[in-house]
C-alpha positions as a Markdown table, in Angstrom:
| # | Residue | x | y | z |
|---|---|---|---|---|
| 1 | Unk | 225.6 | -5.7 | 117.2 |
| 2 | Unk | 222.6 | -7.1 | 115.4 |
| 3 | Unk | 219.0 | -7.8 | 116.3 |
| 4 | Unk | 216.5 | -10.2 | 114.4 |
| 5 | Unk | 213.0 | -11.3 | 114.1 |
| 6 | Unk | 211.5 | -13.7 | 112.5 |
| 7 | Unk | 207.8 | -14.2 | 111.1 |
| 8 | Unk | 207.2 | -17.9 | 110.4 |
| 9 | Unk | 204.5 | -19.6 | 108.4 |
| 10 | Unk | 203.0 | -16.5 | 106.5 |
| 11 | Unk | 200.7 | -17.2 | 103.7 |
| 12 | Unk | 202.5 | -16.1 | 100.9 |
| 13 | Unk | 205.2 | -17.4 | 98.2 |
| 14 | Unk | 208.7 | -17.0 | 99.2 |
| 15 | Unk | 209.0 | -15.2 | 95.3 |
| 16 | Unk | 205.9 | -12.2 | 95.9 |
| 17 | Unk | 207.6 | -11.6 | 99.6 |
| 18 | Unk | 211.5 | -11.4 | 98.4 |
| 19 | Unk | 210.5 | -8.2 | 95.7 |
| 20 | Unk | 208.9 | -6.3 | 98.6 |
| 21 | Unk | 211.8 | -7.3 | 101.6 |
| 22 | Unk | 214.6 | -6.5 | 98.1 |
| 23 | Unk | 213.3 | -2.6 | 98.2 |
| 24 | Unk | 214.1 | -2.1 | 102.3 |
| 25 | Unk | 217.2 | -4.4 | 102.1 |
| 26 | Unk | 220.2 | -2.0 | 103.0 |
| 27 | Unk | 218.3 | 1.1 | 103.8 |
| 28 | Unk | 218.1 | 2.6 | 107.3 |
| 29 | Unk | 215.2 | 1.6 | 109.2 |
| 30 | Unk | 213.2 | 4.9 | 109.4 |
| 31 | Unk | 213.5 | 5.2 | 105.3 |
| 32 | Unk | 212.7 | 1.5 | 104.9 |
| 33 | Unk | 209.6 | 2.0 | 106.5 |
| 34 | Unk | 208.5 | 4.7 | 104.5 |
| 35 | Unk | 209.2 | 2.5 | 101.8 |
| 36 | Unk | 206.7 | -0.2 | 103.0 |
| 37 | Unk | 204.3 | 2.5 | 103.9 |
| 38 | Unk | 203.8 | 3.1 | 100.3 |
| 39 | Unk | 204.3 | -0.1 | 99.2 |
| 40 | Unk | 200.6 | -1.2 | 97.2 |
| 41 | Unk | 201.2 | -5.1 | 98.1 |
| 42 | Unk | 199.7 | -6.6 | 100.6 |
| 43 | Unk | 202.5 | -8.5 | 102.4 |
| 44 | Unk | 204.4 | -4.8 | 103.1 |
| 45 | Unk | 202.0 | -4.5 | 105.7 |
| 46 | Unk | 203.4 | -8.0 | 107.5 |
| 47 | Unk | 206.7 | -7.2 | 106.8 |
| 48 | Unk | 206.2 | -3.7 | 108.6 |
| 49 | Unk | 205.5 | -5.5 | 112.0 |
| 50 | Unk | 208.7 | -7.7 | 111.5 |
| 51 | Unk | 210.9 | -4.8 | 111.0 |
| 52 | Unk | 209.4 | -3.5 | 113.6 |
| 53 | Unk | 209.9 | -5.8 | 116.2 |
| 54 | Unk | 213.4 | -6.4 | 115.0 |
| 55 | Unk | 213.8 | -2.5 | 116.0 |
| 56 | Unk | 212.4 | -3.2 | 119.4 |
| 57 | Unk | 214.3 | -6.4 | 119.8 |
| 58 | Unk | 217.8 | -4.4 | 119.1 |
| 59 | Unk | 216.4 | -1.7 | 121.5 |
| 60 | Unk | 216.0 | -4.2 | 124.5 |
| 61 | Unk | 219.0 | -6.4 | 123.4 |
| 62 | Unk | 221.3 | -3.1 | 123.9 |
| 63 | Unk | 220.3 | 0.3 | 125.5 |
| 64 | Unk | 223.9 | 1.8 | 124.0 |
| 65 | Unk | 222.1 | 1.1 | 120.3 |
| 66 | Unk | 221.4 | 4.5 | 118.8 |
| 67 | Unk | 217.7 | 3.5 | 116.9 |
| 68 | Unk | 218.2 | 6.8 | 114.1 |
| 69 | Unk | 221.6 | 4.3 | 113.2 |
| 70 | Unk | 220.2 | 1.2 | 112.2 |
| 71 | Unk | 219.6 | -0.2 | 108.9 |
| 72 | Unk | 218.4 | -3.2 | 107.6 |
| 73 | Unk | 221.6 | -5.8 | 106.7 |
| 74 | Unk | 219.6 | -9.1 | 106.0 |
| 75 | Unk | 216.3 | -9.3 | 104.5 |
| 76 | Unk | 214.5 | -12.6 | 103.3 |
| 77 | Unk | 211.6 | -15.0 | 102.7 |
| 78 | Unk | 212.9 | -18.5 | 102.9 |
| 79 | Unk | 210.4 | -21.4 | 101.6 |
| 80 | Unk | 208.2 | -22.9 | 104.5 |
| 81 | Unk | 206.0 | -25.9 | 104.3 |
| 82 | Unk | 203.5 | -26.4 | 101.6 |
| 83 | Unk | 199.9 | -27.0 | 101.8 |
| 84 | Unk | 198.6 | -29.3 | 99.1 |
| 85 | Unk | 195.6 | -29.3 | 97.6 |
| 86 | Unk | 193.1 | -30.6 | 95.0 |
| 87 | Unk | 190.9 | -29.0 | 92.6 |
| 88 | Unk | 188.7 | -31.2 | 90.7 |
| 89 | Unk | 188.7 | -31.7 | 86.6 |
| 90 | Unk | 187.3 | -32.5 | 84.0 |
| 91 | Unk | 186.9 | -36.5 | 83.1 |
| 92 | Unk | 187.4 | -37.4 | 87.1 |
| 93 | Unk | 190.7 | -35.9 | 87.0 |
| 94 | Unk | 192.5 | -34.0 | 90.0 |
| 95 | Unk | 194.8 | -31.3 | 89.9 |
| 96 | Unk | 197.4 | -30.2 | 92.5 |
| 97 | Unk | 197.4 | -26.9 | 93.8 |
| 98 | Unk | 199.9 | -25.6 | 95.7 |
| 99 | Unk | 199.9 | -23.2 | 98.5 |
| 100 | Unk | 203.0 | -22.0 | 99.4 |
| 101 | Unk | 204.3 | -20.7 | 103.1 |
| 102 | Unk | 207.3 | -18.5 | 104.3 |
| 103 | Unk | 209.4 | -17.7 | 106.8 |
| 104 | Unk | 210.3 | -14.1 | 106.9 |
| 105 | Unk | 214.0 | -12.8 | 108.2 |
| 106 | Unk | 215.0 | -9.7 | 108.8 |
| 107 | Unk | 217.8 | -8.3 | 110.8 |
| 108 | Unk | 219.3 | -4.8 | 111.8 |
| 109 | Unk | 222.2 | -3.9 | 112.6 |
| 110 | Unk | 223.8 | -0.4 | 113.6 |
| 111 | Unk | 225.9 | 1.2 | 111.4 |
């Protein structure tokens, strides 16, 4: 049986998010959040509270779900929308800059 949670709309690129989520992806729960306690990036620290909630939503979808047994199968930042933006130039010009959103995934599952 598996349990997900989703973080939608965090302010970061779907790139910087997928090296953290690619460390915990596969290892039990308990060891992948050592792993994001240590982790220097700023984004382990959102990622933390998703794997965390997907641990309490497999404890509430089913009491027989031994916690110490899960691990993480799925974890991933897909691309959410973009905010554009403009930075002004030189000779009148306008640049884009974009500021990219994700949507962060993970799911346990009991092994």
């Amino acid at each position: 049986m598996e349990a997900r949670a989703i973080a939608r709309y965090v302010r970061i690129s779907p790139r910087k998010a997928n090296l953290v989520l690619e460390l915990i992806r596969g290892h039990q729960v308990d060891r992948a959040q050592e792993i994001l306690a240590f982790s220097n990036r700023p984004i382990a620290r959102k990622i933390t509270k998703v794997l965390t909630s997907a641990v309490a939503n497999a404890s509430v979808k089913e009491e027989a779900m031994a916690l110490e047994r899960l691990y993480v199968r799925d974890a991933v930042a897909d691309a959410a929308p973009t905010m554009k933006r403009f930075q002004p130039r030189a000779h009148g010009r306008a640049y884009r800059i974009l500021k990219r959103m994700s949507h962060i995934r993970i799911v346990v599952e009991e092994r």
